[in-house]
N, C-alpha and C positions, 0 to 999 in steps of 0.2 A: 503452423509452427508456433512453440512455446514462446511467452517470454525470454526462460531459459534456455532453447534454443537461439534466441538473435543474440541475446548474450556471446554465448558462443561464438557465431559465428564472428557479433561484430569486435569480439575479443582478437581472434583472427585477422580478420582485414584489420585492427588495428594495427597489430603486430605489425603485420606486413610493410603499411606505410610509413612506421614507424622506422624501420628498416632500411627503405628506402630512401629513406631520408637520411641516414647513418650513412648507406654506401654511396650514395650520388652527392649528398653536399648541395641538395634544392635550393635552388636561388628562388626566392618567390619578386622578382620582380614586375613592376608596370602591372601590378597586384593589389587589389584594396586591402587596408589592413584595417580592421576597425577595432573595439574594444570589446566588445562580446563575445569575438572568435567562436562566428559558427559556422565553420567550414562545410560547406556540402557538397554529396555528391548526387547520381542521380539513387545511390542507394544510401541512404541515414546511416552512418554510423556515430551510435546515438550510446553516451553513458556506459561506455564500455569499460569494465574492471579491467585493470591493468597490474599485474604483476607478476615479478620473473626475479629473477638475480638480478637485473637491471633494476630492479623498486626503482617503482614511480612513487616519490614521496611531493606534499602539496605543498612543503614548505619553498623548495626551490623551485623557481622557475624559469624554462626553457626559454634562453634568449634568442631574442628576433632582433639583427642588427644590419641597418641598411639593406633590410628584405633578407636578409639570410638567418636561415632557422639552422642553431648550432644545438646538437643535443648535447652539450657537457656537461649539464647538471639534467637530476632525474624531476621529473614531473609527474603528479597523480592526475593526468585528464586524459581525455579522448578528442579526437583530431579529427576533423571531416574535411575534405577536401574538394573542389572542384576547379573548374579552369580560371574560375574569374578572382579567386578570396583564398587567401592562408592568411590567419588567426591563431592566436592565440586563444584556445579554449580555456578557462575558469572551471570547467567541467571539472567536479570531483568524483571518484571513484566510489560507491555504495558497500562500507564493510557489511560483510552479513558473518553475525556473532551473535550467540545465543547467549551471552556471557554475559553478565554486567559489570560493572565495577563501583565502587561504593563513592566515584562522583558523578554519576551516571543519573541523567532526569530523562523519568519514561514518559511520555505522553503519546496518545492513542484516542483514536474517536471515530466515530460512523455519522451518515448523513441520517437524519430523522423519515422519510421515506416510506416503512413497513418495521413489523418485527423483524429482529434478527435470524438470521438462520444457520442449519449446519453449517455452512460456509465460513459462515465468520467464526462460530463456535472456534470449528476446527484451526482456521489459518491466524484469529487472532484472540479471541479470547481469553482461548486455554492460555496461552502465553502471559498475557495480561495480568492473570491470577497470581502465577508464578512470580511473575517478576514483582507486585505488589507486595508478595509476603517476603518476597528478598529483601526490596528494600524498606518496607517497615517505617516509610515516612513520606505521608500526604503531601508533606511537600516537594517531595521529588517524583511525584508519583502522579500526572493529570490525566483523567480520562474525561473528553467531552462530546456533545450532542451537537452537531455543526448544524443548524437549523438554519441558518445563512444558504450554507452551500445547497442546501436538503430543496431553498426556495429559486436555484438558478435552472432547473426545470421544472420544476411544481409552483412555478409562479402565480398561475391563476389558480392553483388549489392549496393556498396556505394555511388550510384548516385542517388536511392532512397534514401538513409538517407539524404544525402546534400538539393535535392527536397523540403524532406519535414521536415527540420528544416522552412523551409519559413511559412509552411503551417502550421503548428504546431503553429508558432509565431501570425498566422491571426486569428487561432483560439481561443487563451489565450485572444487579443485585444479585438475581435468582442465579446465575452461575457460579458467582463467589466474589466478586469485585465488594471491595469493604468501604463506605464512607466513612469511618476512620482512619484507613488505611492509604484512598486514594483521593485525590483534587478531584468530583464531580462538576461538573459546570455545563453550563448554555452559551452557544458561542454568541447569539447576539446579545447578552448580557456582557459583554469586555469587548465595547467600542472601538478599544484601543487596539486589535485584531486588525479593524478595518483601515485605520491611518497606517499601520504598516502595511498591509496590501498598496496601497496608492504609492508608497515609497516604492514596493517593490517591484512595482508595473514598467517603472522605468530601466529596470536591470535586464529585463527580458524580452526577447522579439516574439510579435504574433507566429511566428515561423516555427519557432521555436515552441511553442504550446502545440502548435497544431502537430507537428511530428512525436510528439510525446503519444508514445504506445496504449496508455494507460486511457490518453482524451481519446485516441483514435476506436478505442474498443469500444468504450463508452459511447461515442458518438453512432457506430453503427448498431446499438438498440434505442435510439432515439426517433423521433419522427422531425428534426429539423431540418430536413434538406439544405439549402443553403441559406439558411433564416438561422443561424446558429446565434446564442446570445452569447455576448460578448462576458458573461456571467459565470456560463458555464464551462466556457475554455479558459477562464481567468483562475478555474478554480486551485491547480494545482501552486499559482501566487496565493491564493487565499490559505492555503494549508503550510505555506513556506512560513508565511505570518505565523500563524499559530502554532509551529514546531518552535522558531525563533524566538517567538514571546516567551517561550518560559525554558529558554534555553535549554531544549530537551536536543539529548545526543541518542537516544535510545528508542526505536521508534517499532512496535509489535506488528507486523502486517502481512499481509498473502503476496505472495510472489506478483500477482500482476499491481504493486500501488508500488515497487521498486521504482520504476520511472520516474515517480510523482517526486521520491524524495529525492534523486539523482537532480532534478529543476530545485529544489530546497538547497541544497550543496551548492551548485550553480551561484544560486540568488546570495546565497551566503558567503561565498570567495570573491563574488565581484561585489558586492557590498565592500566586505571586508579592504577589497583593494581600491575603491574607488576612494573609501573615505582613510584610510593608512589608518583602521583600526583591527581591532578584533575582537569587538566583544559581542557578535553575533557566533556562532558555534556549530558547524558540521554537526550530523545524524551518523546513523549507523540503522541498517533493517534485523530487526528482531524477527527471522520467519522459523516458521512453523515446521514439524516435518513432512504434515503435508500441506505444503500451501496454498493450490488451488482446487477446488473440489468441486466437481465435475457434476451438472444437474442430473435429476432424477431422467431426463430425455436422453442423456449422452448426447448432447450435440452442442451445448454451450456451459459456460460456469455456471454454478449454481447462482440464482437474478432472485431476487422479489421482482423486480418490473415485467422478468419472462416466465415466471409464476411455474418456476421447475425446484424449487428447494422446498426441502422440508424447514416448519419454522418452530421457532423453540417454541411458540405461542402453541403450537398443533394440539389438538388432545388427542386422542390413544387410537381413535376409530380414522381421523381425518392421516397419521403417520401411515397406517398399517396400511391403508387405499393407496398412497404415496408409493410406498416401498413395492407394493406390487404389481404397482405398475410401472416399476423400472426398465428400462430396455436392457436387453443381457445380450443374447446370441439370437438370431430369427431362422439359423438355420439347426438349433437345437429344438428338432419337433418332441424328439420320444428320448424319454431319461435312457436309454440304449448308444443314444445318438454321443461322439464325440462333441465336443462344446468349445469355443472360441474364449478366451481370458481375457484377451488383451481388447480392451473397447467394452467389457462387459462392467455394466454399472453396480450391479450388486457386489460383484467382486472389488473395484472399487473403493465401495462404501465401508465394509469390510476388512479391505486395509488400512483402513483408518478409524475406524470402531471397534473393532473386535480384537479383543487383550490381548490374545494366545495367537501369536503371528506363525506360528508353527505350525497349529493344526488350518489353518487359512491355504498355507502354501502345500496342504495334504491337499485338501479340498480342489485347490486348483488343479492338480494332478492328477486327480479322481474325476474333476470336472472334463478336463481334455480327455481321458483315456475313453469315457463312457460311464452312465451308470450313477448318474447325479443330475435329480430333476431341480430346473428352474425352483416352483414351487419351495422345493425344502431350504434352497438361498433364500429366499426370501425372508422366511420364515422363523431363520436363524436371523437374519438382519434385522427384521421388524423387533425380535427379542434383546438384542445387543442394543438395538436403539431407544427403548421400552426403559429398558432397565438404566440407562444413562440420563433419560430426557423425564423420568417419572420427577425425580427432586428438584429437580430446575422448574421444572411445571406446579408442584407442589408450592412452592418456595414463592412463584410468578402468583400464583394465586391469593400468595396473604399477603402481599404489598395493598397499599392504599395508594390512593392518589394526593392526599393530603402528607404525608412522611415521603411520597417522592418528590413532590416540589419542596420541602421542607429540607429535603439533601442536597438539591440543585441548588437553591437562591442560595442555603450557605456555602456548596460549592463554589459558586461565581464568585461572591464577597471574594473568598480566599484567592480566587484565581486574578481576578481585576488587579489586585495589589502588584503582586506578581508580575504583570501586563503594562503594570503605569510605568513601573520603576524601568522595566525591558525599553520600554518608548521612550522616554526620557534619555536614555544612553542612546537609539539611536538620532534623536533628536540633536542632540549636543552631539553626535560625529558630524554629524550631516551641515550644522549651522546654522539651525534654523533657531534656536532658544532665544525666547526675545525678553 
């Protein structure tokens, strides 16, 4: 099941309890009520968009009085339920808008890890670009190399992360991302990331990380068994910091990091309410139109760690071995033979590479009826992806290493400034300014 499937659904069972609660007049008594309102049940209903004629708006909020939950004002959260806790959820709803608006701050980043790959390309990239040349000013515009987060499984190999901060950098360049245009930075260069993480550890339960979709995926291509570090499940507070630092509402990403910013929203409404301010500021997801994109194997997302994506680094002979050895149909023997679309990887790729989406959906057509070999997909895809990935690759190859730490360090400068003034505001809500 998709992301966008549990969405769904738990859009749904939201509904419902919601409902519920409108026609019975739920007493939640001899009921814990605590302040993080994380209702559960034995099924998560976790970050569920909520909106109807009823608008759930964040500004009011749904009174709990002597244990009775009255809905007379609307609320933007999601409600989880179980026998022992009714809460109040802070949970906000995740706009997804490809729009921006000109008070709009974009910030976007990847973990240092490996080169980039189609994956990202496609689900956050291309976006990146766009929205960069929209807004036309570095300073509402951060894109960064999380070498922090990059070190909470590559702990004992941190000469990989350091590596490929460079490589990482070549790849933001070579696509189109402008150091004039956008904030480049290093995240362990702005300390100040990290003293808002420690703030924000406090707004969020372990429970609560651990149910997040986003860690659970993640965690099952890991090898921690139950040795998990406490690093790596922290990370979606580590990124709440770094959305909040520079007050970015606009945020470029693949359908499965939804989660991550729904805990950001979270972190930011009970901030917001704990300290009776608001100068920290809700996100909204910038996705793609295709947001997650599916490995060379067909059996998981495109990984660097499960070594199924094609990477912009590729050169021309290492793509074309990729591409052909895509999984398609296994019971498409002889180009005679009828062919399966749905699960087939070149197709796919395809729909989201190749221009002319008209002659694709011929192709399918021709593919299901008979009379269309594996082989000539391919072949058409390795050309479609040749011809998009030559200038990126062109482009990755006349960078230096000296002009990309030269954009980074004054990257960070610009971005640190930024970051003090952010901490200082939450500093002074909080009480701590001495």
């Amino acid at each position: 099941m998709t992301v966008a499937d549990n969405a769904t659904n738990n859009y749904d069972n939201t509904i419902n309890i919601i409902n519920e609660i409108n026609n019975r007049n739920i007493i939640c008594s001899n009921n814990e009520v605590n302040n993080l309102g994380e209702l559960n049940n034995n099924e998560d209903i976790n970050n569920t968009i909520l909106n109807s004629n009823n608008s759930l708006n964040h500004n009011n909020k749904m009174s709990i009085n002597n244990g009775e939950i009255n809905n007379k004002t609307n609320v933007n959260s999601s409600y989880e339920l179980n026998n022992d806790t009714c809460t109040n959820n802070y949970i906000t709803t995740i706009k997804e808008d490809n729009k921006i608006n000109k008070y709009d701050v974009v910030l976007t980043g990847d973990r240092p890890t490996g080169c980039l790959h189609l994956g990202h390309y496609i689900g956050s990239l291309q976006n990146r670009v766009i929205l960069q040349d929209q807004i036309n000013d570095k300073k509402k515009c951060f894109v960064f190399i999380a070498d922090v987060q990059g070190l909470s499984d590559n702990f004992a190999t941190p000469e990989k992360v350091k590596k490929n901060v460079v490589e990482v950098c070549k790849d933001y360049i070579s696509v189109g991302l402008d150091p004039t245009k956008s904030t480049i930075f290093i995240q362990s260069l702005i300390p100040e990331l990290f003293e808002l993480t420690v703030y924000y550890m406090n707004l969020i339960t372990v429970s609560r990380l651990e149910r997040c979709p986003t860690v659970k995926a993640e965690l099952q291509t890991k090898s921690f068994s139950n040795s998990v570090p406490s690093g790596f499940l922290n990370y979606p507070v580590s990124q709440a910091a770094d959305i909040t630092a520079f007050k970015a509402t606009a945020i470029p990403v693949g359908e499965d990091q939804k989660p991550v910013l729904e805990i950001s929203n979270e972190i930011v409404n009970r901030f917001n309410n704990t300290y009776n301010t608001n100068i920290l500021k809700e996100c909204k997801a910038i996705l793609s139109n295709v947001p997650r994109l599916v490995g060379i194997d067909g059996l998981a997302k495109a990984s660097k760690s499960l070594g199924n994506a094609i990477m912009l680094c590729d050169d021309s002979d290492t793509i074309k071995k990729k591409v052909f050895s895509m999984y398609t149909d296994p019971n498409h023997i002889n180009i005679s033979d009828p062919g399966t679309v749905e699960g087939n990887v070149v197709f796919t790729y395809l729909d989201a590479f190749y221009d002319n989406k008209e002659e694709v959906e011929d192709l399918k057509k021709q593919y299901r009826k008979g009379g269309l070999g594996d082989v000539y997909l391919k072949d058409l895809l390795y050309k479609t992806l040749e011809e998009k990935l030559t200038p990126i690759r062109e482009k990755r190859l006349s960078l230096n290493e000296d002009y990309i730490y030269s954009v980074l360090l004054e990257g960070s400068k610009e971005a640190r400034e930024v970051a003090k003034q952010t901490l200082m505001e939450v500093r002074e809500a909080i009480g701590i300014v001495y």
